[in-house]
VEXDOZA-897240 format. One line per field, with one value per residue: y, x, z negated of N, C-alpha, C, O in turn. Coordinates in Angstrom, 2 decimals. Layout:
# VEXDOZA-897240
nv	Y,...
nu	X,...
nw	Z,...
cav	Y,...
cau	X,...
caw	Z,...
cv	Y,...
cu	X,...
cw	Z,...
ov	Y,...
ou	X,...
ow	Z,...
END
This chain:
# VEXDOZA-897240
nv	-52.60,-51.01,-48.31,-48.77,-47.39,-45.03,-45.32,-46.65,-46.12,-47.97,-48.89,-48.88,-46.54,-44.88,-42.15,-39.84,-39.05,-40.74,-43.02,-45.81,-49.04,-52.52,-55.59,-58.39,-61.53,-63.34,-62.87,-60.66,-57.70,-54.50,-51.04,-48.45,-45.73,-43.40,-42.68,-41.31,-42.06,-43.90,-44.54,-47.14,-48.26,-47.93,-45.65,-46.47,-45.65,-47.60,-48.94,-50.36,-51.82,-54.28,-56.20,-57.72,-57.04,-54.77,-52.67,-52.82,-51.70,-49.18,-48.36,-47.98,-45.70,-43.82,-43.44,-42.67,-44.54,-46.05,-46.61,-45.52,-48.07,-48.61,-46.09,-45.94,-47.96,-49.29,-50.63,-52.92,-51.12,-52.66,-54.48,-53.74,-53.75,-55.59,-57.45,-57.39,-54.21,-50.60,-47.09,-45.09,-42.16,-38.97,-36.80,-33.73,-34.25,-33.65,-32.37,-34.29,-36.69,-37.60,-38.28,-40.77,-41.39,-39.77,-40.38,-42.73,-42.33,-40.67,-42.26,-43.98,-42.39,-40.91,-42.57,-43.39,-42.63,-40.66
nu	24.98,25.50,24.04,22.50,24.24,23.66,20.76,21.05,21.17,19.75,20.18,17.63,17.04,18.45,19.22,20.36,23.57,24.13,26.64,26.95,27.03,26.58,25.97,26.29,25.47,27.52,28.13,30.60,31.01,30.29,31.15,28.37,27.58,24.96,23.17,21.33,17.86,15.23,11.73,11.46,14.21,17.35,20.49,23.30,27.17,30.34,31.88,35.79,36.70,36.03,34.87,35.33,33.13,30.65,31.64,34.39,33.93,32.91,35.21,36.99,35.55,35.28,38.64,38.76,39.62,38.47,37.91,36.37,35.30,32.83,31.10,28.68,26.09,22.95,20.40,17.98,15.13,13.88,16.04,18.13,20.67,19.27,19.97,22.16,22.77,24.10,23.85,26.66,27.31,27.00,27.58,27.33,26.48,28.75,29.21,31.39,30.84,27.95,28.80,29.01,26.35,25.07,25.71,25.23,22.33,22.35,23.31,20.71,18.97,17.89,15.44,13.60,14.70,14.86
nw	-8.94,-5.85,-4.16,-1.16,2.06,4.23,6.54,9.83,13.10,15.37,18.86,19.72,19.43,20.54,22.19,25.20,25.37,23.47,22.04,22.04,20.66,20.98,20.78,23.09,24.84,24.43,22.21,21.83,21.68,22.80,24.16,25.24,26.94,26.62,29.87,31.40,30.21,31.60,31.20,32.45,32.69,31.54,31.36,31.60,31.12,30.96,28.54,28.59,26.31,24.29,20.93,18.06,16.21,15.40,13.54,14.19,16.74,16.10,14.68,16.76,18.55,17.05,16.36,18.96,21.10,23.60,27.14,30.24,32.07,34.04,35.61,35.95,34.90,36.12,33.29,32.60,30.78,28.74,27.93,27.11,24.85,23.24,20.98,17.97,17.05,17.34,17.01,17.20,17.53,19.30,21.95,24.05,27.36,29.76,33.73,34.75,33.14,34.39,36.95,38.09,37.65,39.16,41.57,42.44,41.84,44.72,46.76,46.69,47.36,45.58,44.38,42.39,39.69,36.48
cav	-52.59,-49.28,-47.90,-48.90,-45.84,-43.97,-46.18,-46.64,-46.27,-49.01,-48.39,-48.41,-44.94,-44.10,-40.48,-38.89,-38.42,-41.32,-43.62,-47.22,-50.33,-53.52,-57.52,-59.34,-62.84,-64.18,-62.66,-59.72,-55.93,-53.68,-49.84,-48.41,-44.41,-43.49,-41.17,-41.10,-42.88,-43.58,-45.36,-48.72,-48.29,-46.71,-45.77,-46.22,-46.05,-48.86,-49.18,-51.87,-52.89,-55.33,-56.01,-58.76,-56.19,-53.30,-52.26,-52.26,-50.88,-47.60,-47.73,-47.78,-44.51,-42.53,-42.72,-42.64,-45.69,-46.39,-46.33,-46.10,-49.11,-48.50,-44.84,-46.29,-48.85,-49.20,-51.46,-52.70,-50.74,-53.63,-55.90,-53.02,-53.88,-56.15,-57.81,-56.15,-52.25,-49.08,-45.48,-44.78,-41.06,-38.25,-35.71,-33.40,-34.66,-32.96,-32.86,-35.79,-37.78,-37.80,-38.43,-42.04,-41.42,-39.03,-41.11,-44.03,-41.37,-40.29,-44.05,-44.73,-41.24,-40.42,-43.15,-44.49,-41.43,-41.05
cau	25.18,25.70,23.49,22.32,24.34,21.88,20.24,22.41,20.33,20.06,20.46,16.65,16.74,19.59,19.08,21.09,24.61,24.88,27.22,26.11,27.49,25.94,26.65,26.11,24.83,28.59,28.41,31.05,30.18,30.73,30.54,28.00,27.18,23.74,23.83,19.63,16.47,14.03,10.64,11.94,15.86,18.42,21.32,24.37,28.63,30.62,33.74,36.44,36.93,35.31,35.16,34.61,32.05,30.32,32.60,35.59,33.68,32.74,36.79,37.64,34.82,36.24,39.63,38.87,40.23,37.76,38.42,35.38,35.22,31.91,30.80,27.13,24.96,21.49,20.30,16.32,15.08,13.62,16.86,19.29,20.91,18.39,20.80,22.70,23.61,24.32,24.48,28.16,27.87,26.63,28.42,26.64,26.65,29.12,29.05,31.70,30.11,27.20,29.36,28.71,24.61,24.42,26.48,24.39,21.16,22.69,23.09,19.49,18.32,17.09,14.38,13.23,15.18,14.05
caw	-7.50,-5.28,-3.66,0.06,2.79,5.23,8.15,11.16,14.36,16.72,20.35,20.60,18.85,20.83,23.39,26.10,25.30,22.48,22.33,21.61,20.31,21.49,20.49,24.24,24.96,23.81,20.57,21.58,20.90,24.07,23.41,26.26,26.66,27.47,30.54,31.37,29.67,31.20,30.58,32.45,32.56,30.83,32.75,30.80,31.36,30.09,28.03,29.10,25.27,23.89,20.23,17.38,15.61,15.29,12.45,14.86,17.88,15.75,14.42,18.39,18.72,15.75,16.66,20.47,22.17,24.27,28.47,30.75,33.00,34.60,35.50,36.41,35.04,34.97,32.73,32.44,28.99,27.49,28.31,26.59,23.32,22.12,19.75,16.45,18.27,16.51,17.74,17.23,17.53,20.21,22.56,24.95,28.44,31.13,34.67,35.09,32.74,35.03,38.36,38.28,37.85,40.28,42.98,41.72,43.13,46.15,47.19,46.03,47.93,44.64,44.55,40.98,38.83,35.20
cv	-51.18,-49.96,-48.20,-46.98,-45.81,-44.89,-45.83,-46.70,-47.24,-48.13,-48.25,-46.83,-43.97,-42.78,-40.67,-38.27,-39.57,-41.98,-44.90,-48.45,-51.32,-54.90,-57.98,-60.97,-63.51,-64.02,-61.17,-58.39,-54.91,-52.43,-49.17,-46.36,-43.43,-41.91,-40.72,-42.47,-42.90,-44.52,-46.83,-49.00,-47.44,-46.81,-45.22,-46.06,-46.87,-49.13,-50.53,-52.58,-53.70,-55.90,-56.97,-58.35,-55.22,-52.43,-51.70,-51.57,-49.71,-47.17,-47.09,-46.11,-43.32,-42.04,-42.76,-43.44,-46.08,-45.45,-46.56,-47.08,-48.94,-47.14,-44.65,-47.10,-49.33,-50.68,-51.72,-52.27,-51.83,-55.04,-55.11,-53.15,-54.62,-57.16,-56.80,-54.92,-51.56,-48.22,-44.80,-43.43,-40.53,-37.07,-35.25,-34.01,-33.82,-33.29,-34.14,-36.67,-38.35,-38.42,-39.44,-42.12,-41.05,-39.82,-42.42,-43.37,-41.27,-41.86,-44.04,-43.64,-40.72,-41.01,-43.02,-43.75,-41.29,-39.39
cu	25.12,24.76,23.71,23.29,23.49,22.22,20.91,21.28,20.15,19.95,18.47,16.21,17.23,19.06,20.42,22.55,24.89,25.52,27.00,26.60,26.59,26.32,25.85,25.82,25.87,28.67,29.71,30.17,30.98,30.15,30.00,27.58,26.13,23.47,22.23,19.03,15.46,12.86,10.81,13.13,16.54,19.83,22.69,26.18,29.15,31.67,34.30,36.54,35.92,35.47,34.84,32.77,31.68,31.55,33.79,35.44,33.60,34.37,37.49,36.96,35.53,37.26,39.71,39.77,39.33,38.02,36.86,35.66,34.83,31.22,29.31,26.92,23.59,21.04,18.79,16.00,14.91,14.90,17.77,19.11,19.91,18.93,20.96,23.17,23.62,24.80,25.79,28.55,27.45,27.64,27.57,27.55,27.31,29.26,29.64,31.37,28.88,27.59,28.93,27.40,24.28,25.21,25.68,22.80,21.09,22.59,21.68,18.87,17.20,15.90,14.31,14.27,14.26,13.79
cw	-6.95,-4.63,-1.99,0.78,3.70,6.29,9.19,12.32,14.87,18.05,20.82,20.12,19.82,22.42,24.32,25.21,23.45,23.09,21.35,21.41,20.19,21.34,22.02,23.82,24.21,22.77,20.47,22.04,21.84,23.66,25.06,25.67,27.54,28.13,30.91,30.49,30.34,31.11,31.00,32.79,32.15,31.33,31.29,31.87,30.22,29.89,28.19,28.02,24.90,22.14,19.09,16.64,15.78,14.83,13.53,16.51,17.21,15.14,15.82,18.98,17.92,16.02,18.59,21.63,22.50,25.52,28.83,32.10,34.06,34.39,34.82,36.01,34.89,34.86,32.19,30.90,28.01,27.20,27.04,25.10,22.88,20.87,18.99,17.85,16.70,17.28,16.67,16.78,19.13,20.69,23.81,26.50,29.34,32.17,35.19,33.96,33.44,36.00,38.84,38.85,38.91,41.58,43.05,42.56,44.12,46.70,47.57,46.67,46.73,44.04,42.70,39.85,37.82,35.26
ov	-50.26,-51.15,-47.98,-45.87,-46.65,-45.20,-44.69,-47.61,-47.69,-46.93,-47.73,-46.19,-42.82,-43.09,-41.50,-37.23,-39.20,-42.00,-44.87,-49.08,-51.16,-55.22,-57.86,-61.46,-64.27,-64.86,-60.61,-58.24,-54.58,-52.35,-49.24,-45.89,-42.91,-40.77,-39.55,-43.54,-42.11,-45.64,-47.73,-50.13,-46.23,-47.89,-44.26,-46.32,-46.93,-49.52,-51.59,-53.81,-53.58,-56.10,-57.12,-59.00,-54.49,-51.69,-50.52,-51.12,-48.89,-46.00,-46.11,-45.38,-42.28,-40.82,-42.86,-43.05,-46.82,-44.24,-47.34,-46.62,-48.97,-46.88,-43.93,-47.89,-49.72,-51.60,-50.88,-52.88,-52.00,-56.10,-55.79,-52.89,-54.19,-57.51,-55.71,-54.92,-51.87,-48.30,-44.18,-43.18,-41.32,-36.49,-36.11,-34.15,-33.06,-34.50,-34.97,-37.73,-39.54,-39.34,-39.38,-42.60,-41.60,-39.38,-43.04,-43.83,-41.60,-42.35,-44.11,-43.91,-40.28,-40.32,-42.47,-44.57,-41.63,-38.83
ou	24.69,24.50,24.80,23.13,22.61,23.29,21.34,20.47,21.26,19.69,18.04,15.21,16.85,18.58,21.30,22.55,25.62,25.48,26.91,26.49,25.71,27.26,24.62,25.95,25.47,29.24,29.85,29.07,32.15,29.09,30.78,27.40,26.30,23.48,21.99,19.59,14.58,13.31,10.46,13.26,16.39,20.32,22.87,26.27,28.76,32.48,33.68,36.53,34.83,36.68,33.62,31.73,32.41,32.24,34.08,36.33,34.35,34.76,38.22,37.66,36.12,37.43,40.75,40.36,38.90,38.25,36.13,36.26,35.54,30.76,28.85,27.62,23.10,21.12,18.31,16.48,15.47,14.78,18.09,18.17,19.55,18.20,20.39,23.66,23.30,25.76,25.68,29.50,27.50,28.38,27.12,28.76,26.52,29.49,29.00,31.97,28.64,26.83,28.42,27.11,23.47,24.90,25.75,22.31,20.09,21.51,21.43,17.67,16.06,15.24,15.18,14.66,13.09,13.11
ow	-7.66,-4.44,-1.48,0.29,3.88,6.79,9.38,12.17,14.57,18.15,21.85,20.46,20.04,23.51,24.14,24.55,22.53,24.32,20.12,22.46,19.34,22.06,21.97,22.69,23.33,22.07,19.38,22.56,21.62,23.04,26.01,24.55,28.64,27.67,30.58,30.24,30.03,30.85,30.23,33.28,32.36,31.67,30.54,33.07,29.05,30.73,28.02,28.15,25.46,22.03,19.15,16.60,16.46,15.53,13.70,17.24,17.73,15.10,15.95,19.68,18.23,16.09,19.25,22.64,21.61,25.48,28.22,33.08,35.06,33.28,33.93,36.64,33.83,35.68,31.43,29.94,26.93,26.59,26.07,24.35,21.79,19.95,19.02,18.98,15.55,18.04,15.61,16.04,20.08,19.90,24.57,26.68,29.90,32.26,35.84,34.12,33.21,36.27,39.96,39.94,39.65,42.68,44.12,43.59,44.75,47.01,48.77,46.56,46.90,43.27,42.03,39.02,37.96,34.40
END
């Protein structure tokens, strides 16, 4: 038999600027990209595809078909990904990747910020 390949993260590993594959209540696998953390929500953006698996959410990451849907969402920490996930892959955070969060703040007058 071969050899096990190197441990795949789950999304509860996952930081600032991964990108996260998630199985939902239905059983499909939504790829989400985590824009803050913090101690009781994690504030993700959210791709429109949708996907049978992991497997073909990280094919959709690799070769970059993935659209963002949702700029903003925050999502309660202990709710996020608690099914099968995997961290996909990381890219530093730029200002319009934030746009969403921070308009998501301004709204919120900054309340409850991680």
């Amino acid at each position: 038999p071969s050899a096990p390949g190197p441990a795949v993260p789950s999304a509860a590993a996952a930081v600032e600027g991964d990108f996260v594959a998630a199985a939902g209540a239905g059983g499909r696998v939504r790829v989400y990209r985590i824009l803050r953390k913090g101690p009781t929500t994690t504030h993700v953006a959210q791709f429109a595809e949708t996907f049978a698996t992991l497997d073909e959410a990280a094919e959709a990451y690799r070769t970059k078909r993935l659209h963002v849907v949702l700029a903003h969402s925050p999502i309660p920490a202990l709710g996020f990904a608690r099914g099968a996930s995997r961290v996909l892959g990381r890219l530093p955070l730029t200002d319009a990747d934030l746009a969403g969060y921070r308009a998501y703040l301004d709204a919120i007058g900054g309340a409850g910020a991680p």
